[in-house]
C-alpha positions as CSV (number, residue, x, y, z in Angstrom):
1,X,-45.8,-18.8,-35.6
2,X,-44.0,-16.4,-37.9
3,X,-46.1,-13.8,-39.6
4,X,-46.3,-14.1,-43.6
5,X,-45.2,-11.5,-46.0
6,X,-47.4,-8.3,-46.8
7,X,-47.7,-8.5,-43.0
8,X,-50.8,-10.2,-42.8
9,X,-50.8,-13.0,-39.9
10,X,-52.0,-16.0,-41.7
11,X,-54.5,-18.5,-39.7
12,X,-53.5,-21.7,-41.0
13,X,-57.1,-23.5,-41.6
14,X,-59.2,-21.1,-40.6
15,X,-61.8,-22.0,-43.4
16,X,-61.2,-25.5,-43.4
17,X,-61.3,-26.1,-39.5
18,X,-58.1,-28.2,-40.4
19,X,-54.8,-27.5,-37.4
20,X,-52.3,-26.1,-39.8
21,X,-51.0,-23.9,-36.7
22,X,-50.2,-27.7,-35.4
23,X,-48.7,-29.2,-37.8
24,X,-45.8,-26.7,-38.6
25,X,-45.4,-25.9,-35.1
26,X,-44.6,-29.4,-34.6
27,X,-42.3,-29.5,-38.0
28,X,-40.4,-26.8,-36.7
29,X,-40.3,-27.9,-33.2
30,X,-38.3,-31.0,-34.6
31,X,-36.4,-28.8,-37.4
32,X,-35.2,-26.9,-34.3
33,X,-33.5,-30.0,-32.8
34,X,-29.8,-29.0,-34.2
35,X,-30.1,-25.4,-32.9
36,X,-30.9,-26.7,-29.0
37,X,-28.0,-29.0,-29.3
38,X,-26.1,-25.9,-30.5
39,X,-27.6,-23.8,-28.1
40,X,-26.5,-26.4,-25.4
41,X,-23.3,-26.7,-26.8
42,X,-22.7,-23.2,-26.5
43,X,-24.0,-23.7,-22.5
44,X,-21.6,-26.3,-22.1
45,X,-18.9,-24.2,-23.5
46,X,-19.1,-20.9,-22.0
47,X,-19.6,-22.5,-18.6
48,X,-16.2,-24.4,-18.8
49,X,-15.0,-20.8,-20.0
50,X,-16.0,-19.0,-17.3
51,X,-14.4,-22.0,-15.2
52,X,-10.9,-21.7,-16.2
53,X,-11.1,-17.7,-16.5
54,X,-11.8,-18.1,-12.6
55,X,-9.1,-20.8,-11.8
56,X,-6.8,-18.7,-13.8
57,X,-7.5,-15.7,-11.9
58,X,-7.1,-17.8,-8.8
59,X,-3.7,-19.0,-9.8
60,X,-2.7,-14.9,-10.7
61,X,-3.5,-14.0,-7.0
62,X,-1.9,-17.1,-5.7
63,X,1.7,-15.9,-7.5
64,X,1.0,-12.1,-6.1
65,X,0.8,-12.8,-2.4
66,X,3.9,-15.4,-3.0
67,X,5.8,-12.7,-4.2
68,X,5.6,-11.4,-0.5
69,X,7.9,-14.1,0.5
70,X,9.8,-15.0,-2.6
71,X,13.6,-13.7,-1.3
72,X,15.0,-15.0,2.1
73,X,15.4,-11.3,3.3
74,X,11.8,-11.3,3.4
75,X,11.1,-14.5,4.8
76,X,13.6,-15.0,7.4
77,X,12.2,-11.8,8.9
78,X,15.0,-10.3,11.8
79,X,13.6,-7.7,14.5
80,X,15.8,-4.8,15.9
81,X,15.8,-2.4,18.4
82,X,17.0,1.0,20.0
83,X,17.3,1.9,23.6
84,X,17.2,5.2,21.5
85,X,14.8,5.4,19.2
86,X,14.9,9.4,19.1
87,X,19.0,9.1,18.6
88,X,19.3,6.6,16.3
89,X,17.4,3.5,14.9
90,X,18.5,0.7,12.4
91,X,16.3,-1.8,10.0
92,X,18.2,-5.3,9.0
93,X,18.4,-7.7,6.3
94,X,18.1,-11.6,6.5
95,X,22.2,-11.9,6.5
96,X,22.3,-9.6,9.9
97,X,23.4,-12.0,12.6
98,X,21.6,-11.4,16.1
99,X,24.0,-9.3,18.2
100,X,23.9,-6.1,20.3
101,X,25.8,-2.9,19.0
102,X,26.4,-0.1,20.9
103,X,26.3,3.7,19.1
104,X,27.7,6.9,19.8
105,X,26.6,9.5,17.2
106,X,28.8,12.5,17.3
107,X,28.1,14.8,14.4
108,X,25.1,14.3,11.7
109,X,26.2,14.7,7.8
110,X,25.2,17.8,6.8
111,X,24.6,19.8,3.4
112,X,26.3,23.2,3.2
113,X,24.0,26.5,3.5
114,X,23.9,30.1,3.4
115,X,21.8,32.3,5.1
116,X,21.0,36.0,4.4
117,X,20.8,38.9,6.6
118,X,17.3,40.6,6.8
119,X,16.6,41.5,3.4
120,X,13.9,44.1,1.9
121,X,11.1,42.7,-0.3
122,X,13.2,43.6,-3.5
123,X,16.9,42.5,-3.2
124,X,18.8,44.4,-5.8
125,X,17.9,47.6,-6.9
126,X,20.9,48.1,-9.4
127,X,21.3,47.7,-13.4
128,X,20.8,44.5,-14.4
129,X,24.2,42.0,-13.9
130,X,25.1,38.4,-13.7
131,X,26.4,37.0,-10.6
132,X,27.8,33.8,-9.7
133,X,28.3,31.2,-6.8
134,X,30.2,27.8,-6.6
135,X,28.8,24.1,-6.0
136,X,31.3,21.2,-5.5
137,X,33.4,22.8,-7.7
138,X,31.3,23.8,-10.7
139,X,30.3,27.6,-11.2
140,X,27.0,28.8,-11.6
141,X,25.6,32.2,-13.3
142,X,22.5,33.9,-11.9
143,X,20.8,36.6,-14.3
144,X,19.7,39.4,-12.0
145,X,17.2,41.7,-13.0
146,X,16.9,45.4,-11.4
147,X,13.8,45.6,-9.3
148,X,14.3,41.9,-8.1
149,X,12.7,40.4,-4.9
150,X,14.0,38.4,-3.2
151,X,11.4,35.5,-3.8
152,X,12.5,35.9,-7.3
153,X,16.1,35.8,-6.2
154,X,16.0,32.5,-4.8
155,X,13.9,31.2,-7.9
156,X,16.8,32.3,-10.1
157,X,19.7,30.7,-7.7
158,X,17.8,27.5,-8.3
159,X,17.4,27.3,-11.5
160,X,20.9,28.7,-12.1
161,X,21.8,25.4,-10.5
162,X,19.5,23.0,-12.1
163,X,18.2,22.3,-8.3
164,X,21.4,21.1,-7.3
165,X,21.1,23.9,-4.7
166,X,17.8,25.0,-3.7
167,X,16.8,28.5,-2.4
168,X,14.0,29.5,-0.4
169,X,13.0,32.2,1.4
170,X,11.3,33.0,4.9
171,X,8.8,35.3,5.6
172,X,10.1,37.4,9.3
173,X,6.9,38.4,9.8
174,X,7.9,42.0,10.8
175,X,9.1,45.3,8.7
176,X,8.4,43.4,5.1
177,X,11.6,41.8,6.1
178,X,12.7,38.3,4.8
179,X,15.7,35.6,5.1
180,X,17.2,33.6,1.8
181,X,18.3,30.9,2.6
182,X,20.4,28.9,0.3
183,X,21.1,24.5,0.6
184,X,23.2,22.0,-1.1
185,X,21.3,19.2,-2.0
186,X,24.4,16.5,-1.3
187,X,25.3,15.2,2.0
188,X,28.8,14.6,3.5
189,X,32.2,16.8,3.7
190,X,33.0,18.6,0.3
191,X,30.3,19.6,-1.2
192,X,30.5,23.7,-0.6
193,X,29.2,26.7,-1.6
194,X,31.2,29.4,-2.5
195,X,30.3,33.4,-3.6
196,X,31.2,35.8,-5.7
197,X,31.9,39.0,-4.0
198,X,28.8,40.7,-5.8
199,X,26.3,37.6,-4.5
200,X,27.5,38.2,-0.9
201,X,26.8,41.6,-0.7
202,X,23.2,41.2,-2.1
203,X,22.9,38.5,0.5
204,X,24.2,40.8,3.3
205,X,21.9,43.6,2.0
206,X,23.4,45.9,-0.4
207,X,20.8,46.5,-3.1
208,X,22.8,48.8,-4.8
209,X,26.5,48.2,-5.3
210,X,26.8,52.5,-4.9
211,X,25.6,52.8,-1.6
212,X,27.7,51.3,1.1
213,X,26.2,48.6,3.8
214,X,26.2,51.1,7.5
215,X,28.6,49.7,9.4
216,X,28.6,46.8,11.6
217,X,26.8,44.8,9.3
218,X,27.3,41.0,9.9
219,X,29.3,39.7,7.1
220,X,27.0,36.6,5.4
221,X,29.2,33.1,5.5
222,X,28.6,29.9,4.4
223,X,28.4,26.8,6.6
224,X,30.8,23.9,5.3
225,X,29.0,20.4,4.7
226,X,30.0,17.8,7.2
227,X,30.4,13.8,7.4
228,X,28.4,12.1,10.1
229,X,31.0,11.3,13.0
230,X,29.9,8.3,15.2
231,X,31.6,5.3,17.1
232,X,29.9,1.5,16.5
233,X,31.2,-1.1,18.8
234,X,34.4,0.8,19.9
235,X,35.5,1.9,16.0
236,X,35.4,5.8,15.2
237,X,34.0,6.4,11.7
238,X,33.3,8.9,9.2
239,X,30.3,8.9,6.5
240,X,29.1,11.3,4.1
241,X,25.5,9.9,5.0
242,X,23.1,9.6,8.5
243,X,22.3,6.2,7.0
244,X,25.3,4.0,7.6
245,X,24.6,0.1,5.8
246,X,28.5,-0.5,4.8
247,X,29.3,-0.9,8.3
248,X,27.3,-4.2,10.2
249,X,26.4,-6.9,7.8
250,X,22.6,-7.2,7.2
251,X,22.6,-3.9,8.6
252,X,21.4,-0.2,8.4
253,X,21.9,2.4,11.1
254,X,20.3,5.5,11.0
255,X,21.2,8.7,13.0
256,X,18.9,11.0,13.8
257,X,20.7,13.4,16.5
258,X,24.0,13.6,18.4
259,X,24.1,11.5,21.8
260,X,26.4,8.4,22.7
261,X,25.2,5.1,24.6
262,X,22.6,4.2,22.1
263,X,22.3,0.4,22.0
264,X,21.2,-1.3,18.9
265,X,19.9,-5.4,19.1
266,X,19.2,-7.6,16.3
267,X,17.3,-10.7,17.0
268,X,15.5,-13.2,14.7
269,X,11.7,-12.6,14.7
270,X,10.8,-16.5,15.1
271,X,7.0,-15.5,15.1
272,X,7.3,-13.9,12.0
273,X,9.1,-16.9,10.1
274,X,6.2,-19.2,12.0
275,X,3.5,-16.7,10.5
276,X,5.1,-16.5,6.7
277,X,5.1,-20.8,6.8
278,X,1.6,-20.6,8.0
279,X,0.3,-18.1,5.3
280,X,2.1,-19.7,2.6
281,X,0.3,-23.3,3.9
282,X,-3.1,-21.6,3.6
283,X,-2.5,-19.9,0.8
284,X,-1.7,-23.1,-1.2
285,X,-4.4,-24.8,0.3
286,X,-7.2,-22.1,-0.7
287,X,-5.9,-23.0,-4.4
288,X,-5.7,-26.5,-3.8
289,X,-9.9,-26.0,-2.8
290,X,-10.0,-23.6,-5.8
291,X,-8.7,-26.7,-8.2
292,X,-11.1,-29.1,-6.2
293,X,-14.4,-26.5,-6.6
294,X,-13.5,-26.5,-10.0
295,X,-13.4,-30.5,-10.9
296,X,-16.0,-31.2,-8.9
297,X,-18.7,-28.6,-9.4
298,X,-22.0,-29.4,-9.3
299,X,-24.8,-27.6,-10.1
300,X,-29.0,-29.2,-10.3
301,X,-30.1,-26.8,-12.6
302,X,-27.5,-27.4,-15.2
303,X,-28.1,-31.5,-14.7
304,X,-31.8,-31.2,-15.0
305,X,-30.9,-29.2,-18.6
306,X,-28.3,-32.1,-19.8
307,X,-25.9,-29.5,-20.0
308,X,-22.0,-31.4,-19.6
309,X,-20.2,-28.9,-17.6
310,X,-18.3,-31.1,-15.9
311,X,-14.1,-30.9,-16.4
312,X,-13.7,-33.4,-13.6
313,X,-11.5,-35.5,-16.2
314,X,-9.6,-32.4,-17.8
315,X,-6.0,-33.2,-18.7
316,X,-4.8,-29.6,-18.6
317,X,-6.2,-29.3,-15.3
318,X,-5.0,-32.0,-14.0
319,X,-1.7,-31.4,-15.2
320,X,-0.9,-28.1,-13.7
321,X,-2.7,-29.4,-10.5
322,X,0.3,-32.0,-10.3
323,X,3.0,-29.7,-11.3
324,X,2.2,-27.5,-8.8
325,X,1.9,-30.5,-6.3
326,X,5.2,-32.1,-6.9
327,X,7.2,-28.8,-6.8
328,X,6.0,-28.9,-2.9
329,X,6.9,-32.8,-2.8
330,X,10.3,-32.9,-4.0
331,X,13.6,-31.6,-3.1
332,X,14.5,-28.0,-4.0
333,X,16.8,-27.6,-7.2
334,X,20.6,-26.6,-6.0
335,X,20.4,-28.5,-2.4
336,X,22.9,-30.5,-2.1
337,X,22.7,-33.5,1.0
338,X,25.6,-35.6,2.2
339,X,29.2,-34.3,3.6
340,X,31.2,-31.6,2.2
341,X,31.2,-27.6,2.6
342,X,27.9,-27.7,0.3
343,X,25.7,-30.2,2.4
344,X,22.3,-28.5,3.4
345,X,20.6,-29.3,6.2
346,X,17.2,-29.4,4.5
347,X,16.3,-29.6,1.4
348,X,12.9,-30.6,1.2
349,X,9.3,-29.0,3.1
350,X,8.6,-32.1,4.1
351,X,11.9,-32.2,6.3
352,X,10.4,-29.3,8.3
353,X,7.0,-30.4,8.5
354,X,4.9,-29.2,5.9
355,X,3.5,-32.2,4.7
356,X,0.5,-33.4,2.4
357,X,-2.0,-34.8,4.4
358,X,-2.2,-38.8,2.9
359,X,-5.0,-39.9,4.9
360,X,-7.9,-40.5,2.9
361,X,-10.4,-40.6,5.4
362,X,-9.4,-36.8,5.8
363,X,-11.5,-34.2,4.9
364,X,-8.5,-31.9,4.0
365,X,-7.0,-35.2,2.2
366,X,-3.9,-33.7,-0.5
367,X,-3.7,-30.6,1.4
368,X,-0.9,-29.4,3.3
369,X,-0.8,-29.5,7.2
370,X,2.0,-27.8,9.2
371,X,1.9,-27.2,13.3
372,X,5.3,-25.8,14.3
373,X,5.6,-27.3,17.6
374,X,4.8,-31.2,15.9
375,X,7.3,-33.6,15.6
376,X,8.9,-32.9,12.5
377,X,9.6,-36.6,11.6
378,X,7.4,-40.0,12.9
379,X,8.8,-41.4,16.3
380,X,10.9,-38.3,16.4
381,X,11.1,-35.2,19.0
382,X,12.4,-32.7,17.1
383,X,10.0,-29.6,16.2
384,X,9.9,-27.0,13.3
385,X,11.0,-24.3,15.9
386,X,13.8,-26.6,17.0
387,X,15.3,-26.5,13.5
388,X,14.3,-23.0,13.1
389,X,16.3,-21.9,16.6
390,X,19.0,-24.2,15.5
391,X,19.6,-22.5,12.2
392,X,17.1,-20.2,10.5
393,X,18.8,-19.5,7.1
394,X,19.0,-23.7,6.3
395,X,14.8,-23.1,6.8
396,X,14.5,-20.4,4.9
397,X,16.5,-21.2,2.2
398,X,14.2,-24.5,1.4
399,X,11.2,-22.2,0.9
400,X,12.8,-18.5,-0.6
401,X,16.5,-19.5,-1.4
402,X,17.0,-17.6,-4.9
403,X,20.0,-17.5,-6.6
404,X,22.0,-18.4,-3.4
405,X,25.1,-20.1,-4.2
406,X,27.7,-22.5,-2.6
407,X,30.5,-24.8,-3.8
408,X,31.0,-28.5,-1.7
409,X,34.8,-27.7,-2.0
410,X,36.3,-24.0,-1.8
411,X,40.1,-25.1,-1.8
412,X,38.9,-26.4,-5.6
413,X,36.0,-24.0,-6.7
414,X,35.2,-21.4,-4.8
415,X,31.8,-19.6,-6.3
416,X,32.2,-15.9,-7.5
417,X,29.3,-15.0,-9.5
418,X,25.8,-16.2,-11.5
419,X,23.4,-14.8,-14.1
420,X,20.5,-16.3,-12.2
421,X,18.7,-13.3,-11.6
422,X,18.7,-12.3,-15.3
423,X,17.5,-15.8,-16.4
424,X,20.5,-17.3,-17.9
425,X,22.1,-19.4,-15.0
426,X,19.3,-22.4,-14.8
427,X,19.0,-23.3,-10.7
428,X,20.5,-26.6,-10.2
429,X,23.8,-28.9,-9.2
430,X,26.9,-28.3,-11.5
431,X,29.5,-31.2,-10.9
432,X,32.6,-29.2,-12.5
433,X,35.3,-31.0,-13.6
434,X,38.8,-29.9,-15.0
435,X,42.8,-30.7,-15.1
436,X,45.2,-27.7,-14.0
437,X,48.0,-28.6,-15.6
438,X,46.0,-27.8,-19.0
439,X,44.6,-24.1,-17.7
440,X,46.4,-21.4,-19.4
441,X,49.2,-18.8,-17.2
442,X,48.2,-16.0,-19.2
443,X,45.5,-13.7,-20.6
444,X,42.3,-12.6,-20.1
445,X,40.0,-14.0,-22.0
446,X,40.9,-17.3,-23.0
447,X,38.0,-20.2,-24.1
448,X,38.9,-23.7,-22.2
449,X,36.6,-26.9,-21.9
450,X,35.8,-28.1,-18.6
451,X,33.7,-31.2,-18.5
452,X,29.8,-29.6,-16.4
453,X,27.4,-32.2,-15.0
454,X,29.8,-35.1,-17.6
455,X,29.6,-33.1,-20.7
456,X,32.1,-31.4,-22.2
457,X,31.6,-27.0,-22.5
458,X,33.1,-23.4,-23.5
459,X,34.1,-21.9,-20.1
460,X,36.1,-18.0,-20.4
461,X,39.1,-18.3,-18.4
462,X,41.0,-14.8,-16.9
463,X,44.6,-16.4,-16.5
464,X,45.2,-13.5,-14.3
465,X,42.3,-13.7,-11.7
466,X,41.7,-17.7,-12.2
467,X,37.7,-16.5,-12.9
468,X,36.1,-19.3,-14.8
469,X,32.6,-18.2,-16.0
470,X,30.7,-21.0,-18.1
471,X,29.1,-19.7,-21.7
472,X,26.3,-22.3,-22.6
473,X,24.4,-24.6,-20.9
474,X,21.9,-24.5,-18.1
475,X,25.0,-22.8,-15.8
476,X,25.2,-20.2,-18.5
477,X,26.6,-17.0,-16.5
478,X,28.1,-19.4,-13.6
479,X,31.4,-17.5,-12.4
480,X,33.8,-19.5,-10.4
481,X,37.5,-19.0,-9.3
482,X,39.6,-22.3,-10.1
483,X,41.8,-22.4,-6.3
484,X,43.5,-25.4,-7.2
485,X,45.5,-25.3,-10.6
486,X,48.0,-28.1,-9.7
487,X,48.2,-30.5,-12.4
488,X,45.9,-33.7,-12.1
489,X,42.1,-33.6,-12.4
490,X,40.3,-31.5,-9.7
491,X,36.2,-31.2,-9.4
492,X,33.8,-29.4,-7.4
493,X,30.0,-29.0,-7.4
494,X,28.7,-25.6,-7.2
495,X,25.2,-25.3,-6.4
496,X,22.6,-22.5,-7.2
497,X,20.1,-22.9,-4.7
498,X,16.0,-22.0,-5.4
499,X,13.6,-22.5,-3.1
500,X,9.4,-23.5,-3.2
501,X,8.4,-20.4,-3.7
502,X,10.6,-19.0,-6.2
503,X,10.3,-22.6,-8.0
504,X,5.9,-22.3,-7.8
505,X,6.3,-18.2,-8.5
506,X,8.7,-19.4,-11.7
507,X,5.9,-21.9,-12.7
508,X,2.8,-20.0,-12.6
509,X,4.9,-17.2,-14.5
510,X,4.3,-19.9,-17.4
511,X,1.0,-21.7,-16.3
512,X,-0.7,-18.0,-16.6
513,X,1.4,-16.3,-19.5
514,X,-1.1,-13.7,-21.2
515,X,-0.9,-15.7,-24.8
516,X,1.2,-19.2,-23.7
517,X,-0.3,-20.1,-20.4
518,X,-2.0,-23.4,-19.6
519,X,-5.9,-21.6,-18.6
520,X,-5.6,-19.0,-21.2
521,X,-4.7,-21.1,-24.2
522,X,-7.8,-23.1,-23.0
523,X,-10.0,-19.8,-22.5
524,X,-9.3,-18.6,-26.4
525,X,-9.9,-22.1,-27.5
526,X,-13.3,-22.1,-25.8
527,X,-14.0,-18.2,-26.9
528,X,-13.1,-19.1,-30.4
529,X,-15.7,-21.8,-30.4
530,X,-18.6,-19.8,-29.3
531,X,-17.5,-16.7,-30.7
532,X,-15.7,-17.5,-34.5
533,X,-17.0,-15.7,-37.0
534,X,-17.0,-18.5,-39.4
535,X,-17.2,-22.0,-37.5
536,X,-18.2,-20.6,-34.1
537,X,-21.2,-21.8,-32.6
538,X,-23.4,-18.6,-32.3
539,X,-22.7,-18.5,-36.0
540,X,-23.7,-21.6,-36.3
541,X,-26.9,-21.1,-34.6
542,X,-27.7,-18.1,-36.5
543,X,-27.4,-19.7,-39.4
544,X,-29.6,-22.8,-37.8
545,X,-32.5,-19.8,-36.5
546,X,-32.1,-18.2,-40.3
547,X,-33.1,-21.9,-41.8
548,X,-35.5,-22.8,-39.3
549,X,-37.1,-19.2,-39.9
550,X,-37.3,-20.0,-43.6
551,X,-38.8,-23.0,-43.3
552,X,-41.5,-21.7,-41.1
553,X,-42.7,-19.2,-43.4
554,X,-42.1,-21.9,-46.9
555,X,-44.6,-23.6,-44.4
556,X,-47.1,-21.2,-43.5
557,X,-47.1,-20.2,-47.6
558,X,-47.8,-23.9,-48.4
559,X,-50.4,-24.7,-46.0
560,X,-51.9,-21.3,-46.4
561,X,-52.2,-22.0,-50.3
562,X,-53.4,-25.7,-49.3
563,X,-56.0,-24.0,-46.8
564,X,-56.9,-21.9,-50.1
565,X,-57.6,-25.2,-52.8
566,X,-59.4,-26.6,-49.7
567,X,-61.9,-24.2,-49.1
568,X,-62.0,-23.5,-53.0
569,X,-63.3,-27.5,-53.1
570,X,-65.3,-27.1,-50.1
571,X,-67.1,-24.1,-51.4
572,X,-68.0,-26.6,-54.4
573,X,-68.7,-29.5,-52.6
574,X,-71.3,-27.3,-50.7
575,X,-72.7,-25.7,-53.5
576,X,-73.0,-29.5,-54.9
577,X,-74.9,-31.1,-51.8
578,X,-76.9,-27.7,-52.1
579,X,-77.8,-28.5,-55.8
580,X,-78.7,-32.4,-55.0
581,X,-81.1,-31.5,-52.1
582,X,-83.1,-29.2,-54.1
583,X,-82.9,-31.4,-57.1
584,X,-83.9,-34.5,-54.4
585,X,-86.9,-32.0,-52.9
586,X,-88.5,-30.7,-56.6
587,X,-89.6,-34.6,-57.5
């Protein structure tokens, strides 16, 4: 009961013994009707909220630890090794092929240097002077200062340089005596230093150019920068670097000191594939249970309250659920089956055994199963790690292929180039079709029309090169060099291969867009209706309190005035009965 004005608590029939306190506690008991259904409403409402906010964080995670496996280099995971380690070791790509190397490491690249004689704590004691030194083949002018130490010697060469060669200086220990020590910053044969006569002689120890070094003092030279020198598989190289990638496809060697008879082997790390399939299974099945925990929550309390929370029969859900579902089910954009140069072995997961599980009986029914050493197909014999062994780039192109690229006939098209990687070449099939005897003999930038996947487009055409690089379309960016320009009509299909995980990663990118995505279109639609300042539903029950508040205290005003007359006509009637019995008692 609300109080009424002036502060004073009224006590509705007090006087009158009449249950005014009843009566408008039941009025607004049933005035308050529209503010519980708001109120439940808003229950309803922020519960579904907090819902998709937690699917949609689920779905976030989900694309993060794909993005561990999203490339074939790190998904078809190769293992090397050095018989020594302490000589010279290597890391590969996917593209290495297994192999042994062998390694002899003769000379390690180098930077040049210049070391000092013992100098004194202050180097130069002369007027003050500019000297200079050379750096692959630009000069350098260093301000020195009379008094200067040697720290502060060093300090200038370096910034003289912008860093490009870095000075230091080493503390002997003994006689306040100390070594600068002066290092290119660039690897390889070429890059020298060089210095002036005036440089030299403070770095042999002359701090004053009037008096002469004594005699026999060692003459201060710099050491040349070197290539690395070392022999792979019988060839004799050169680099300007101790970590050699140009030379082994797939991959890097790096030298660490000079010894022959290092032996390098590359294998394929079949555990490692086995363990990436097996993660990416359970990590799509933990968001499969994340979708089912969602759509079928239950929850007593909520039930006993009438409160709807259910989103069981949510469309949106639903949807994405399914889109995400039949990206696993179907065959991976760009694979191309049948005969030709471009045929791929497999093109779908469940060709290598990751399958839905269809049995309904199943308590994991709709989520993926995958055992590696299961027949891959019913009535069949052949395993996951057979087709693995047999060719591991066809299996890890069906689940991290991106961008990869192939042609079904190179003496027609052979493929050059894409713009998948920036967003412009769509993944897919492109049947491309053409006549020769129309292509032009010269220039560099003509515009043709070649018919792609039966329509006609703009392709550029370098007369020179024979590059062909489409200009709209979904094969936007597609570069291609025509091989066969004899007249007649030629075609070719060139593939751009993407695998499940790019294809999922490239579909949550949308599903969970900060202002487009699926969950958080849905999250501002349920924020705006709890939370709009004009039609949102705390506003709404505000307003419903504010009227219900208003009527209470209309209420308590009436009935108070009410309780007021009545007494008033009480008082009377009392005074009247009064007046009748003594009347009654007098005769």
């Amino acid at each position: 009961m609300s109080d009424f004005w002036s502060s004073k608590t009224i006590f509705a029939g007090f006087a009158t013994g009449t249950d005014f306190n009843s009566i408008i506690d039941a009025t607004v008991k049933m005035e308050k009707f529209r503010y519980n259904q708001l109120s439940k409403q808003e229950a309803e409402t922020d519960f579904k909220k907090e819902q998709i906010e937690g699917l949609n964080s689920t779905l976030v995670t989900y694309k993060k630890q794909l993005e561990s496996m999203d490339t074939v280099d790190e998904f078809l995971v190769k293992k090397v090794s050095s018989s020594k380690s302490e000589i010279a070791t290597a890391t590969v790509k996917a593209g290495a092929e297994e192999g042994i190397h062998t390694l002899d490491v003769k000379e390690l690249a180098s930077t040049a240097s210049v070391i000092s004689n013992d100098l004194d704590e202050v180097a130069y004691t002369a007027a003050d002077t500019t000297m200079t030194f050379e750096y692959d083949g630009t000069t350098y002018s260093v301000d020195v200062k009379s008094g200067m130490t040697t720290k502060e010697l060093a300090k200038a060469i370096s910034l003289a340089s912008d860093n490009k060669v870095k000075a230091s200086v080493v503390d002997l220990g003994y006689d306040s005596k100390f070594k600068l020590q002066m290092r290119g910053m660039d690897l390889g044969a070429g890059h020298d230093i060089a210095l002036s006569p005036e440089l030299q002689a403070v770095l042999e120890g002359q701090q004053d150019p009037a008096v002469a070094l004594p005699a026999g003092t060692p003459a201060v030279t710099a050491v040349a920068s070197k290539n690395s020198r070392f022999v792979i598989d019988g060839i004799e190289l050169q680099r300007d670097s101790n970590s050699i990638s140009d030379v082994t496809d797939g991959v890097t060697y790096n030298l660490n000191a000079i010894e022959d008879g290092v032996v390098i082997k590359i294998d394929t790390d079949y555990d490692a594939i086995v363990s990436n399939v097996e993660k990416f299974v359970e990590l799509t099945n933990q968001l499969r249970t994340g979708f089912d925990l969602v759509t079928n929550y239950e929850n007593e309390d909520l039930d006993e309250k009438g409160v709807n929370y259910s989103l069981k029969s949510n469309s949106q859900i639903k949807a994405v659920e399914n889109s995400l579902k039949n990206i696993l089910a179907t065959k991976g954009d760009g694979f191309i089956q049948g005969s030709g140069a471009g045929d791929d072995l497999y093109a779908t997961l469940g060709t290598l055994g990751v399958k839905t599980i269809a049995r309904t009986d199943d308590k994991n029914f709709g989520k993926l199963e995958f055992d590696k050493d299961a027949a891959v197909n019913t009535g069949g014999t052949q395993t996951f790690m057979d087709l693995l062994k047999a060719d591991p780039e066809a299996v890890a192109n069906v689940f991290a292929a991106a961008g990869q690229a192939v042609s079904s006939d190179e003496s027609t098209l052979e493929f050059s180039s894409s713009m998948y990687s920036f967003g412009f070449t769509n993944p897919g099939t492109y049947s491309i079709e053409y006549d020769g005897g129309t292509l032009p003999t010269t220039g560099d930038s003509n515009t043709i029309t070649m018919k792609v996947n039966g329509v006609d487009q703009q392709v550029g055409y370098n007369a020179t090169t024979q590059l062909a690089t489409i200009t709209e379309g979904d094969a936007k960016g597609l570069s291609f060099k025509v091989v066969d320009t004899s007249a007649g009509t030629h075609s070719a299909t060139i593939a751009i291969k993407e695998g499940k995980v790019k294809e999922t990663i490239k579909a949550l990118d949308e599903i969970t867009a900060a202002g487009t995505g699926t969950f958080n279109v849905m999250i501002k639609e349920y924020t705006n209706q709890i939370d709009h300042p004009v039609y949102g539903l705390k506003k709404k029950m505000t307003d419903e309190l504010a009227r219900v508040d208003a009527l209470e205290k209309r209420l308590i005003a009436q009935y108070a005035k009410t309780e007021k007359t009545l007494s008033h006509y009480q008082n009377i009637q009392s005074m009247l009965e009064f007046q009748l019995k003594s009347q009654l008692a007098d005769k």
